[in-house]
C-alpha positions as CSV (number, residue, x, y, z in Angstrom):
1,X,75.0,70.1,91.6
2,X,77.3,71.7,89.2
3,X,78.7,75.6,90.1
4,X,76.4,77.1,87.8
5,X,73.2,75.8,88.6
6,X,74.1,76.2,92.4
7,X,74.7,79.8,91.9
8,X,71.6,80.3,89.8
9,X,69.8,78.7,92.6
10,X,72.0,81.2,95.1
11,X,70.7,84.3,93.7
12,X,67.3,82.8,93.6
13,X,67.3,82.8,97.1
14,X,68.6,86.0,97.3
15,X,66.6,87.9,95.1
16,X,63.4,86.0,97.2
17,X,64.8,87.3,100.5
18,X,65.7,91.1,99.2
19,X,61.9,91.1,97.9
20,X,60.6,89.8,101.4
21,X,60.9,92.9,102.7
22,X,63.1,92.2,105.3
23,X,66.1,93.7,104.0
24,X,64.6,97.2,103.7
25,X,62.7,96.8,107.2
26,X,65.5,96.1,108.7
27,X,67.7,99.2,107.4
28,X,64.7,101.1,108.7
29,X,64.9,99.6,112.3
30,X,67.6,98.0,113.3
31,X,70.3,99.6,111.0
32,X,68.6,103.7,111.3
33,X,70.6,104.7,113.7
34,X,74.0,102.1,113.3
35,X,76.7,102.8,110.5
36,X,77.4,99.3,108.3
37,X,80.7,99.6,106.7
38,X,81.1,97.2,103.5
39,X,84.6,95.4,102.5
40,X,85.3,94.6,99.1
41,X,88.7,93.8,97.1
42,X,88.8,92.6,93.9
43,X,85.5,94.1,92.3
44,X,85.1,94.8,88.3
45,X,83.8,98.9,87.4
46,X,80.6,97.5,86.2
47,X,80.0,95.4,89.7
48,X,80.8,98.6,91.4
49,X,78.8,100.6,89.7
50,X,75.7,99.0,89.8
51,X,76.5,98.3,93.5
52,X,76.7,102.0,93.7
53,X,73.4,102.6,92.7
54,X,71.8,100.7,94.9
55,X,73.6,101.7,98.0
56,X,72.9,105.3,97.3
57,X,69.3,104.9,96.8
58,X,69.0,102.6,100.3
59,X,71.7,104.3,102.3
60,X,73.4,107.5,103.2
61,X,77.2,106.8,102.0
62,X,79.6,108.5,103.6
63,X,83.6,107.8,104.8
64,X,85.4,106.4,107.0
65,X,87.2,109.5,107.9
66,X,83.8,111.1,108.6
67,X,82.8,108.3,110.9
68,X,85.3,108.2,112.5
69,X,86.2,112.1,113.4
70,X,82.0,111.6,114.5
71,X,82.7,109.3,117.3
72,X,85.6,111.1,118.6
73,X,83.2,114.2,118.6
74,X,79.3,113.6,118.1
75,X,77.8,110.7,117.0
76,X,74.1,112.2,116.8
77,X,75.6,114.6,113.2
78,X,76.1,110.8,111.6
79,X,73.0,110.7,109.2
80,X,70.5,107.7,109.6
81,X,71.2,104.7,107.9
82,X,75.1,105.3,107.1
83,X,77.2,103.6,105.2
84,X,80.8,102.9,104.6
85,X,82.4,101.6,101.6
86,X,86.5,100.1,102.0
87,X,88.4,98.1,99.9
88,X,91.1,95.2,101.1
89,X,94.8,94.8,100.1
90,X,95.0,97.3,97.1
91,X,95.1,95.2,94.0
92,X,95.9,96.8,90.8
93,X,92.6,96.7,89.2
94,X,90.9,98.6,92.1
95,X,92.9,101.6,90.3
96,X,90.2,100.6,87.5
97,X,87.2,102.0,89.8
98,X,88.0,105.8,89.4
99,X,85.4,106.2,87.1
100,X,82.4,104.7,89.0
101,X,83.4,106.2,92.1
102,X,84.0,109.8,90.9
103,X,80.5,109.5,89.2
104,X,78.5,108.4,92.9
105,X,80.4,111.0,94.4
106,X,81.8,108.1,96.7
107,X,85.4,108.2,98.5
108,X,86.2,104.9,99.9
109,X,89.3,103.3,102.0
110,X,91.8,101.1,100.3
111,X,94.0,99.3,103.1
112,X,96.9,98.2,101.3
113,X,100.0,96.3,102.2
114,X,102.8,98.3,102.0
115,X,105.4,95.4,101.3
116,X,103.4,94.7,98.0
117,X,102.1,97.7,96.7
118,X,104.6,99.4,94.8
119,X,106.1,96.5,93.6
120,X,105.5,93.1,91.9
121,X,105.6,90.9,94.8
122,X,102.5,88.3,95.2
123,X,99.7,88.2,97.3
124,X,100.5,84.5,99.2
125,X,97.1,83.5,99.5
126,X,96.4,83.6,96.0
127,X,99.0,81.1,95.3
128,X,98.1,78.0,97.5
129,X,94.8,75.6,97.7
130,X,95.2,75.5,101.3
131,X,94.6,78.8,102.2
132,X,92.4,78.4,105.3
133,X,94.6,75.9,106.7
134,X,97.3,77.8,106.0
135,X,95.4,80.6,108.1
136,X,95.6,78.6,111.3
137,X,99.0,77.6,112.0
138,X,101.2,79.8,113.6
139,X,103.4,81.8,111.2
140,X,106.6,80.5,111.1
141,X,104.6,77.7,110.1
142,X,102.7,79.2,107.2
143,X,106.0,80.5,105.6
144,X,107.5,77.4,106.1
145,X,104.8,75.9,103.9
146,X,104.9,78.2,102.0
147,X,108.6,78.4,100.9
148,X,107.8,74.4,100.6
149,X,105.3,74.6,98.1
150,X,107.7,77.0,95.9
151,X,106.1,80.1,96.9
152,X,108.9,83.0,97.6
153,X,106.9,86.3,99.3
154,X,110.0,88.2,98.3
155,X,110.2,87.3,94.7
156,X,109.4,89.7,92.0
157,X,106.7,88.8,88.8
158,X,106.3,89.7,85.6
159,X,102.8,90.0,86.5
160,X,101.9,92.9,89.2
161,X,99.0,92.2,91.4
162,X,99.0,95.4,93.6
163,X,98.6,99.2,93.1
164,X,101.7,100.7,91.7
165,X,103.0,104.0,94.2
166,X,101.6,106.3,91.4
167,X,98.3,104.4,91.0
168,X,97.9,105.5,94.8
169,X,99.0,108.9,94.5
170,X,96.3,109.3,91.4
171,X,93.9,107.5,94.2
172,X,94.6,109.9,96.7
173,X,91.8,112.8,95.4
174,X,89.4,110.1,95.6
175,X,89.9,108.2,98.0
176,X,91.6,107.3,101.6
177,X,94.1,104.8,101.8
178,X,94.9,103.6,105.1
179,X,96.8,100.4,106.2
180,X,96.6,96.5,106.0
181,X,99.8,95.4,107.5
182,X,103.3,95.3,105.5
183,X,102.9,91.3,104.0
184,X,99.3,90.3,105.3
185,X,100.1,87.9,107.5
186,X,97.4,86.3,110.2
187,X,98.3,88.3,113.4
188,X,97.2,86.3,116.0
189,X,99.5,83.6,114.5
190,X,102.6,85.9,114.8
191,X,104.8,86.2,117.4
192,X,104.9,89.6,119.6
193,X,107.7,91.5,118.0
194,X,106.4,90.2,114.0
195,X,102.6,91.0,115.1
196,X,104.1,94.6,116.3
197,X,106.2,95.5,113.2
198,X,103.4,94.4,110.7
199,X,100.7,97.0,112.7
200,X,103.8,99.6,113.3
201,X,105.2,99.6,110.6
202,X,102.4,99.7,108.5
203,X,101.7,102.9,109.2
204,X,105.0,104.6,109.5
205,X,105.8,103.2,105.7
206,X,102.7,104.6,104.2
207,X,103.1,108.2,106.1
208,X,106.4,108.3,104.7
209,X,105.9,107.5,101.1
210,X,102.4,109.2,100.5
211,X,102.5,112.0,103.3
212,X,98.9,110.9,104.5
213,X,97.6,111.0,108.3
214,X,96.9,106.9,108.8
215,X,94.6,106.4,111.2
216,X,92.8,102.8,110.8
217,X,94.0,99.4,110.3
218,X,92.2,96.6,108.8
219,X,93.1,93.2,110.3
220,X,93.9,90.6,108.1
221,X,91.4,88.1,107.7
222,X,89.9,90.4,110.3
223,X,91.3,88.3,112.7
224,X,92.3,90.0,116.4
225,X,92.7,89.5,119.7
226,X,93.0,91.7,122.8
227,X,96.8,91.5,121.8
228,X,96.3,93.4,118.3
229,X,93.9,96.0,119.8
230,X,96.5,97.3,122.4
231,X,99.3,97.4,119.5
232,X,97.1,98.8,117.4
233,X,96.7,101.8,119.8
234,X,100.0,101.9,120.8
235,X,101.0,102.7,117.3
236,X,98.9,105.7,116.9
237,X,95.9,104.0,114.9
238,X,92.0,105.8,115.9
239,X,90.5,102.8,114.8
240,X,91.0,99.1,113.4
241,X,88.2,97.1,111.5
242,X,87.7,93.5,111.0
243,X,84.6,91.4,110.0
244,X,81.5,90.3,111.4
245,X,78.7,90.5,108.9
246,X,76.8,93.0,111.4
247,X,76.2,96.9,111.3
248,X,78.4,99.1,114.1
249,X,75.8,100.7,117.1
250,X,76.9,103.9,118.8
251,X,79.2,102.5,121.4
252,X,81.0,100.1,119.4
253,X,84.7,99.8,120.2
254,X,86.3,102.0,117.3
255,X,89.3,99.1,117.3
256,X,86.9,96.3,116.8
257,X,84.5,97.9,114.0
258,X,82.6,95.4,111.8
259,X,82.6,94.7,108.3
260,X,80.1,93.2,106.1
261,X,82.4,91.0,102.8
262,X,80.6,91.6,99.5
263,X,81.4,88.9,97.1
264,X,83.7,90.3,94.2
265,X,80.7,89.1,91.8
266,X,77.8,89.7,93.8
267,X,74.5,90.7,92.5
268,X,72.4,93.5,93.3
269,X,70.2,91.3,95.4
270,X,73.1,89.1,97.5
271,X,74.4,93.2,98.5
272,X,71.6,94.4,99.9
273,X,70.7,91.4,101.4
274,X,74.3,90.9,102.9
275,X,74.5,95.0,103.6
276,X,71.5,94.4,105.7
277,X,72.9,91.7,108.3
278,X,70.3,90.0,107.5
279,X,72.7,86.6,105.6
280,X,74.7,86.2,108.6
281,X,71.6,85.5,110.7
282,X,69.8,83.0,108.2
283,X,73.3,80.9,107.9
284,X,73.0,80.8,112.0
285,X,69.7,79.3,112.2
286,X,70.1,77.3,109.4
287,X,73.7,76.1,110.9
288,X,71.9,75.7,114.5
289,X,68.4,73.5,112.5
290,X,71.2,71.0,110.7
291,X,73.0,70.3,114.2
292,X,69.7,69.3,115.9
Protein backbone atom coordinates (compact mmCIF):
# COMPACT_ATOMS: atom_id res chain seq x y z
CA UNK A 1 0.00 0.00 0.00
CA UNK A 2 1.24 3.26 -1.16
CA UNK A 3 1.84 6.31 1.73
CA UNK A 4 -1.23 7.97 0.81
CA UNK A 5 -3.69 5.48 0.88
CA UNK A 6 -2.08 4.05 4.22
CA UNK A 7 -2.53 7.39 5.79
CA UNK A 8 -6.07 7.89 4.48
CA UNK A 9 -6.76 4.61 5.96
CA UNK A 10 -4.74 5.91 9.38
CA UNK A 11 -7.01 8.71 10.01
CA UNK A 12 -9.85 6.51 9.32
CA UNK A 13 -9.09 4.64 12.09
CA UNK A 14 -8.60 7.45 14.10
CA UNK A 15 -11.39 9.52 13.38
CA UNK A 16 -13.53 5.96 14.22
CA UNK A 17 -11.78 5.63 17.59
CA UNK A 18 -12.07 9.62 18.66
CA UNK A 19 -15.97 9.01 17.80
CA UNK A 20 -16.13 5.79 19.95
CA UNK A 21 -16.34 7.66 22.80
CA UNK A 22 -13.52 6.39 24.36
CA UNK A 23 -11.27 9.21 24.05
CA UNK A 24 -13.61 11.72 25.89
CA UNK A 25 -14.53 8.93 28.60
CA UNK A 26 -11.35 8.45 29.30
CA UNK A 27 -10.29 12.24 29.90
CA UNK A 28 -13.26 12.17 32.20
CA UNK A 29 -11.99 9.12 34.34
CA UNK A 30 -8.77 8.19 34.01
CA UNK A 31 -7.17 11.48 32.94
CA UNK A 32 -9.63 14.02 35.64
CA UNK A 33 -7.42 14.22 38.05
CA UNK A 34 -3.68 13.42 36.08
CA UNK A 35 -1.91 16.31 34.05
CA UNK A 36 -0.99 14.98 30.20
CA UNK A 37 1.76 17.07 28.87
CA UNK A 38 1.99 16.99 24.85
CA UNK A 39 5.51 17.20 22.92
CA UNK A 40 5.59 18.58 19.56
CA UNK A 41 8.63 20.09 17.39
CA UNK A 42 8.30 20.91 14.05
CA UNK A 43 4.47 21.86 13.67
CA UNK A 44 3.02 24.42 10.87
CA UNK A 45 0.66 27.68 12.48
CA UNK A 46 -2.32 26.25 10.92
CA UNK A 47 -1.66 22.53 12.62
CA UNK A 48 -1.27 24.35 15.82
CA UNK A 49 -4.02 26.25 15.61
CA UNK A 50 -6.56 23.93 14.92
CA UNK A 51 -4.80 21.72 17.57
CA UNK A 52 -5.39 24.55 19.79
CA UNK A 53 -8.89 24.52 19.45
CA UNK A 54 -9.47 21.35 20.34
CA UNK A 55 -7.35 21.07 23.31
CA UNK A 56 -9.01 24.04 24.84
CA UNK A 57 -12.40 22.88 24.42
CA UNK A 58 -11.39 19.14 25.90
CA UNK A 59 -8.83 20.24 28.41
CA UNK A 60 -7.76 22.86 30.90
CA UNK A 61 -4.29 24.07 29.32
CA UNK A 62 -2.05 25.36 31.49
CA UNK A 63 2.18 25.49 31.86
CA UNK A 64 4.70 23.75 32.79
CA UNK A 65 5.85 26.27 35.20
CA UNK A 66 2.42 26.13 36.88
CA UNK A 67 2.64 22.41 37.25
CA UNK A 68 5.40 22.29 38.36
CA UNK A 69 5.56 25.12 41.25
CA UNK A 70 1.92 22.83 42.10
CA UNK A 71 3.73 19.80 42.99
CA UNK A 72 6.33 21.40 44.98
CA UNK A 73 3.31 23.14 46.90
CA UNK A 74 -0.32 21.65 46.31
CA UNK A 75 -1.28 19.45 43.84
CA UNK A 76 -5.18 19.57 44.70
CA UNK A 77 -5.10 23.87 43.03
CA UNK A 78 -4.15 21.86 39.48
CA UNK A 79 -7.52 22.05 37.64
CA UNK A 80 -9.20 18.73 36.43
CA UNK A 81 -8.21 17.49 33.26
CA UNK A 82 -4.78 19.58 32.76
CA UNK A 83 -2.81 19.94 30.14
CA UNK A 84 0.67 20.86 29.12
CA UNK A 85 1.77 21.87 25.80
CA UNK A 86 6.13 21.87 25.05
CA UNK A 87 7.91 21.85 22.12
CA UNK A 88 11.40 19.83 21.32
CA UNK A 89 14.80 21.24 20.05
CA UNK A 90 13.77 24.92 19.02
CA UNK A 91 13.69 24.86 15.32
CA UNK A 92 13.33 28.09 13.57
CA UNK A 93 9.86 27.80 12.39
CA UNK A 94 8.52 27.20 15.86
CA UNK A 95 9.28 31.21 15.98
CA UNK A 96 6.28 31.01 13.30
CA UNK A 97 3.66 29.99 16.08
CA UNK A 98 3.42 33.38 17.84
CA UNK A 99 0.37 34.10 16.29
CA UNK A 100 -1.73 31.02 17.21
CA UNK A 101 -0.45 30.84 20.56
CA UNK A 102 -0.98 34.53 21.61
CA UNK A 103 -4.56 34.02 20.20
CA UNK A 104 -5.42 30.64 22.72
CA UNK A 105 -3.88 32.42 25.30
CA UNK A 106 -1.33 29.46 25.51
CA UNK A 107 2.44 29.69 26.80
CA UNK A 108 4.22 26.54 26.11
CA UNK A 109 8.01 25.23 26.72
CA UNK A 110 10.51 25.14 24.02
CA UNK A 111 13.61 22.99 25.15
CA UNK A 112 16.22 23.94 22.86
CA UNK A 113 19.86 22.91 22.42
CA UNK A 114 21.98 25.54 23.19
CA UNK A 115 24.98 24.48 20.89
CA UNK A 116 22.47 25.00 17.92
CA UNK A 117 20.27 27.65 18.55
CA UNK A 118 21.85 30.78 17.82
CA UNK A 119 23.67 29.58 15.10
CA UNK A 120 23.59 27.60 11.84
CA UNK A 121 24.75 24.38 12.99
CA UNK A 122 22.55 21.16 11.99
CA UNK A 123 20.39 19.02 13.81
CA UNK A 124 22.44 15.44 13.17
CA UNK A 125 19.49 13.40 13.05
CA UNK A 126 18.01 15.06 10.30
CA UNK A 127 20.96 14.31 8.12
CA UNK A 128 21.34 10.42 8.23
CA UNK A 129 18.76 7.36 7.20
CA UNK A 130 19.99 5.51 10.09
CA UNK A 131 18.84 7.43 12.74
CA UNK A 132 17.49 4.78 15.11
CA UNK A 133 20.44 2.81 14.74
CA UNK A 134 22.47 5.52 15.14
CA UNK A 135 20.42 6.06 18.54
CA UNK A 136 21.81 2.84 20.03
CA UNK A 137 25.37 2.77 19.87
CA UNK A 138 27.30 4.31 22.27
CA UNK A 139 28.48 7.87 21.38
CA UNK A 140 31.72 7.84 20.40
CA UNK A 141 30.31 5.59 18.02
CA UNK A 142 27.47 7.76 16.64
CA UNK A 143 30.00 10.62 15.91
CA UNK A 144 32.22 8.45 14.48
CA UNK A 145 29.49 7.48 11.94
CA UNK A 146 28.70 10.41 11.68
CA UNK A 147 31.93 12.26 10.67
CA UNK A 148 32.04 9.00 8.27
CA UNK A 149 29.04 9.70 6.42
CA UNK A 150 30.25 13.48 5.91
CA UNK A 151 28.30 14.88 8.54
CA UNK A 152 30.34 17.73 10.64
CA UNK A 153 28.12 18.84 13.99
CA UNK A 154 30.38 21.78 14.14
CA UNK A 155 29.95 23.02 10.66
CA UNK A 156 28.03 26.11 9.84
CA UNK A 157 25.06 26.22 6.83
CA UNK A 158 23.69 28.50 4.68
CA UNK A 159 20.57 27.19 5.82
CA UNK A 160 19.63 27.72 9.73
CA UNK A 161 17.45 25.11 11.23
CA UNK A 162 17.20 26.49 14.92
CA UNK A 163 15.87 29.60 16.66
CA UNK A 164 18.11 32.44 16.22
CA UNK A 165 19.13 34.19 20.04
CA UNK A 166 16.69 37.06 19.18
CA UNK A 167 13.84 34.72 17.95
CA UNK A 168 14.10 33.49 21.63
CA UNK A 169 14.27 36.65 23.32
CA UNK A 170 10.90 37.74 21.14
CA UNK A 171 9.71 34.08 22.49
CA UNK A 172 10.32 34.85 25.86
CA UNK A 173 6.76 37.01 26.61
CA UNK A 174 5.10 33.94 25.33
CA UNK A 175 6.57 31.33 26.22
CA UNK A 176 9.20 29.33 28.55
CA UNK A 177 12.16 27.99 27.22
CA UNK A 178 13.89 25.59 29.15
CA UNK A 179 16.72 23.06 28.15
CA UNK A 180 17.35 20.04 25.76
CA UNK A 181 20.98 19.44 26.25
CA UNK A 182 23.90 21.49 24.37
CA UNK A 183 24.13 18.95 20.88
CA UNK A 184 21.26 16.35 21.59
CA UNK A 185 23.11 13.54 21.96
CA UNK A 186 21.46 10.03 23.45
CA UNK A 187 22.49 10.25 27.13
CA UNK A 188 22.57 6.93 28.17
CA UNK A 189 25.03 6.32 25.36
CA UNK A 190 27.53 8.97 26.70
CA UNK A 191 30.13 8.48 28.90
CA UNK A 192 29.82 10.03 32.59
CA UNK A 193 31.71 13.27 32.20
CA UNK A 194 29.89 13.97 28.35
CA UNK A 195 26.33 12.83 29.86
CA UNK A 196 27.17 15.48 32.76
CA UNK A 197 28.31 18.51 30.67
CA UNK A 198 25.37 18.07 28.14
CA UNK A 199 22.63 18.23 31.36
CA UNK A 200 25.14 20.92 33.15
CA UNK A 201 25.86 22.78 30.86
CA UNK A 202 22.67 23.12 29.40
CA UNK A 203 21.47 25.01 31.83
CA UNK A 204 24.23 27.27 32.85
CA UNK A 205 24.47 28.40 28.98
CA UNK A 206 20.92 29.30 28.66
CA UNK A 207 20.83 31.25 32.26
CA UNK A 208 23.66 33.15 30.91
CA UNK A 209 22.54 34.24 27.53
CA UNK A 210 18.75 34.82 28.18
CA UNK A 211 18.76 35.56 32.09
CA UNK A 212 15.92 32.96 32.68
CA UNK A 213 15.50 30.59 35.87
CA UNK A 214 15.89 26.89 33.98
CA UNK A 215 14.31 24.45 35.76
CA UNK A 216 13.35 21.30 33.54
CA UNK A 217 15.23 19.30 31.11
CA UNK A 218 13.77 17.29 28.37
CA UNK A 219 15.79 14.09 27.61
CA UNK A 220 16.65 13.42 24.35
CA UNK A 221 14.82 10.88 22.70
CA UNK A 222 13.41 10.81 26.23
CA UNK A 223 15.77 8.37 26.94
CA UNK A 224 17.15 8.08 30.83
CA UNK A 225 18.34 6.11 33.25
CA UNK A 226 18.82 6.24 37.06
CA UNK A 227 22.19 7.88 35.91
CA UNK A 228 20.53 10.97 34.16
CA UNK A 229 17.99 11.54 36.95
CA UNK A 230 20.70 12.04 39.71
CA UNK A 231 22.74 14.51 37.33
CA UNK A 232 19.83 15.93 36.46
CA UNK A 233 19.33 16.95 40.16
CA UNK A 234 22.66 17.53 40.87
CA UNK A 235 22.62 20.34 38.36
CA UNK A 236 19.83 22.30 39.87
CA UNK A 237 16.91 21.10 37.39
CA UNK A 238 13.08 20.74 39.48
CA UNK A 239 12.04 18.45 36.88
CA UNK A 240 13.14 16.39 33.61
CA UNK A 241 10.50 14.96 31.09
CA UNK A 242 10.81 12.26 28.68
CA UNK A 243 8.15 10.13 26.72
CA UNK A 244 5.74 7.55 27.40
CA UNK A 245 2.45 8.14 25.63
CA UNK A 246 0.63 8.17 29.27
CA UNK A 247 -0.86 11.11 31.42
CA UNK A 248 1.33 12.06 34.82
CA UNK A 249 -0.90 10.92 38.36
CA UNK A 250 -0.23 12.92 41.47
CA UNK A 251 2.92 11.09 42.72
CA UNK A 252 4.71 10.89 39.68
CA UNK A 253 8.44 11.38 39.98
CA UNK A 254 8.82 15.15 38.74
CA UNK A 255 12.34 13.80 36.96
CA UNK A 256 10.59 11.15 35.00
CA UNK A 257 7.35 13.05 33.74
CA UNK A 258 5.64 11.67 30.68
CA UNK A 259 5.09 13.02 27.34
CA UNK A 260 2.57 12.16 24.84
CA UNK A 261 4.53 12.94 20.73
CA UNK A 262 1.99 14.56 18.46
CA UNK A 263 2.86 13.95 14.88
CA UNK A 264 4.06 17.27 13.25
CA UNK A 265 0.98 16.68 10.69
CA UNK A 266 -1.49 15.15 12.83
CA UNK A 267 -5.08 15.58 12.48
CA UNK A 268 -7.60 16.74 14.88
CA UNK A 269 -8.69 13.23 15.42
CA UNK A 270 -5.04 11.29 15.77
CA UNK A 271 -4.43 14.32 18.87
CA UNK A 272 -7.14 13.65 20.85
CA UNK A 273 -6.92 10.28 20.41
CA UNK A 274 -3.13 10.17 21.19
CA UNK A 275 -3.71 13.08 24.08
CA UNK A 276 -5.98 10.65 25.58
CA UNK A 277 -3.41 7.59 26.15
CA UNK A 278 -5.70 5.81 24.62
CA UNK A 279 -3.02 4.86 21.06
CA UNK A 280 -0.32 3.59 23.13
CA UNK A 281 -2.71 0.99 24.63
CA UNK A 282 -4.30 -0.25 21.21
CA UNK A 283 -0.57 -0.59 19.64
CA UNK A 284 0.01 -3.00 22.95
CA UNK A 285 -2.70 -5.29 22.39
CA UNK A 286 -2.51 -5.26 18.96
CA UNK A 287 1.61 -5.91 19.33
CA UNK A 288 0.70 -8.67 22.21
CA UNK A 289 -2.49 -10.46 19.48
CA UNK A 290 0.38 -10.59 16.42
CA UNK A 291 2.96 -12.48 18.80
CA UNK A 292 0.43 -15.17 19.74
Amino acid sequence: MSLRPRRRLRGVVFRMLRWSGIPALLRATVQRKRVTILVYHDPRPEVVERHLQALRRSYRIISLRQYVTARAGDSATLPHKALVITFDDGYASNFDLREPLQRHGVRPTVFVCTGIVGTHRSFWFRHVDDVEQLKRVPDAERLSRLAAAGVDTDAEHTLREALSHVEIEELLPIAEIQAHTVTHPILPRCTDDRARAEIADGKRQLEQQFGVDVYALAYPNGEYTEREVALTRSAGYRCALAVGGRSNPRGIDVFRLRRIVIDDDDGVDELLVKASGLWPWLERAIGRRRSS
